[in-house]
C-alpha positions as CSV (number, residue, x, y, z in Angstrom):
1,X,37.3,-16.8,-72.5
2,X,37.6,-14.7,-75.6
3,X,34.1,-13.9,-75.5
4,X,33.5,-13.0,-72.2
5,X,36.8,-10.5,-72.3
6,X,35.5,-9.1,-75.6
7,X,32.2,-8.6,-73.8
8,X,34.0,-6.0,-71.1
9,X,34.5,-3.3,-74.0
10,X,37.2,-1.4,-74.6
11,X,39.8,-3.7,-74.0
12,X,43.0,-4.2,-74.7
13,X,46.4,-5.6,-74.1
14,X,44.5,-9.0,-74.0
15,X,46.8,-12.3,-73.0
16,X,45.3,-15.5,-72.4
17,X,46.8,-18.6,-71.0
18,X,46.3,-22.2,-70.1
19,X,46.7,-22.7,-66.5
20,X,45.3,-25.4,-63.8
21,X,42.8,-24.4,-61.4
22,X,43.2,-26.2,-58.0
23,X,44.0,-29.3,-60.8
24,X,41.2,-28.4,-63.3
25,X,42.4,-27.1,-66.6
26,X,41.6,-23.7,-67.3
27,X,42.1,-20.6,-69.3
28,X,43.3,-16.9,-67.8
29,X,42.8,-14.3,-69.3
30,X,45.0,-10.7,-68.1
31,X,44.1,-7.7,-70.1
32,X,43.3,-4.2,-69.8
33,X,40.2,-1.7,-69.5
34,X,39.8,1.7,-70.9
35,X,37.0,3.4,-68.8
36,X,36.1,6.2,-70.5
37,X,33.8,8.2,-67.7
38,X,36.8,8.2,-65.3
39,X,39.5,8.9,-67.6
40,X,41.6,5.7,-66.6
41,X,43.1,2.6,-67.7
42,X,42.8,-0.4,-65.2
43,X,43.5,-4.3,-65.3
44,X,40.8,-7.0,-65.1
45,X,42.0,-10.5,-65.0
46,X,39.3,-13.6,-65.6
47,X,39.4,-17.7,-65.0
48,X,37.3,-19.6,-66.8
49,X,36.9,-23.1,-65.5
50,X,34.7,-26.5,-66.3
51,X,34.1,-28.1,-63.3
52,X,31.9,-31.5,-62.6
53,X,28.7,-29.2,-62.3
54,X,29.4,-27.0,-65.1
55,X,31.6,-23.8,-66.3
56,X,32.8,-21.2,-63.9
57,X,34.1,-17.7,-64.7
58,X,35.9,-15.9,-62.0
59,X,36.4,-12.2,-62.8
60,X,38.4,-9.6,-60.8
61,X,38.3,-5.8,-62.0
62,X,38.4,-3.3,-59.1
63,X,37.8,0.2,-59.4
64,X,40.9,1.2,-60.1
65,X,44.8,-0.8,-60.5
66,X,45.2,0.1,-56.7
67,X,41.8,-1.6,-55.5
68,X,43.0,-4.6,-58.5
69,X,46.0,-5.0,-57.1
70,X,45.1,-5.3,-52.8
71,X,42.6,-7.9,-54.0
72,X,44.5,-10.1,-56.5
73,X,45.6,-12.3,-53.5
74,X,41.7,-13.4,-53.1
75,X,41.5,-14.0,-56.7
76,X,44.7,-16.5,-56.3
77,X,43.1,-18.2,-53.9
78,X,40.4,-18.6,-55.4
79,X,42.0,-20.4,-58.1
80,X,43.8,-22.5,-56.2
81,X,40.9,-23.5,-54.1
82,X,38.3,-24.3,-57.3
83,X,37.2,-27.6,-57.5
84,X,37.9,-29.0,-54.0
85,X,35.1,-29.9,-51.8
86,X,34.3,-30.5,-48.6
């Protein structure tokens, strides 16, 4: 998880936690980005997962915290939802 958040550039304010992921262990990472062409700060959060077939990084950014914040309810249930089948 470190390495993928240090990968984003320019971030910052980085916390990561373990959490489950619909009852895989997993890590979470919330931190913020500094884009420098428009000017802002926004938040990015990232799951990183092992499942049965392999590892599994769900990222959310958005283009801005507004567009982060109306789509952090997918990303939840996304987590949630990893690792069940049909």
């Amino acid at each position: 998880m470190k390495t993928f958040v240090a990968a984003e550039h320019f971030e910052s304010n980085v916390r990561i936690r373990e959490v489950k992921a619909g009852g895989l262990p997993a890590a979470e990472a919330d931190y913020t980005v500094t884009d420098l062409a428009a000017g802002e700060i926004r938040p990015e959060r990232a799951l990183a997962v092992m499942t049965e077939r392999g590892g599994v990084v769900l990222h959310l950014g958005g283009l801005n915290a507004g567009e982060h914040k109306a789509m952090l309810p997918a990303f939840e249930l996304a987590t949630k939802t990893l690792g069940l089948t049909s």
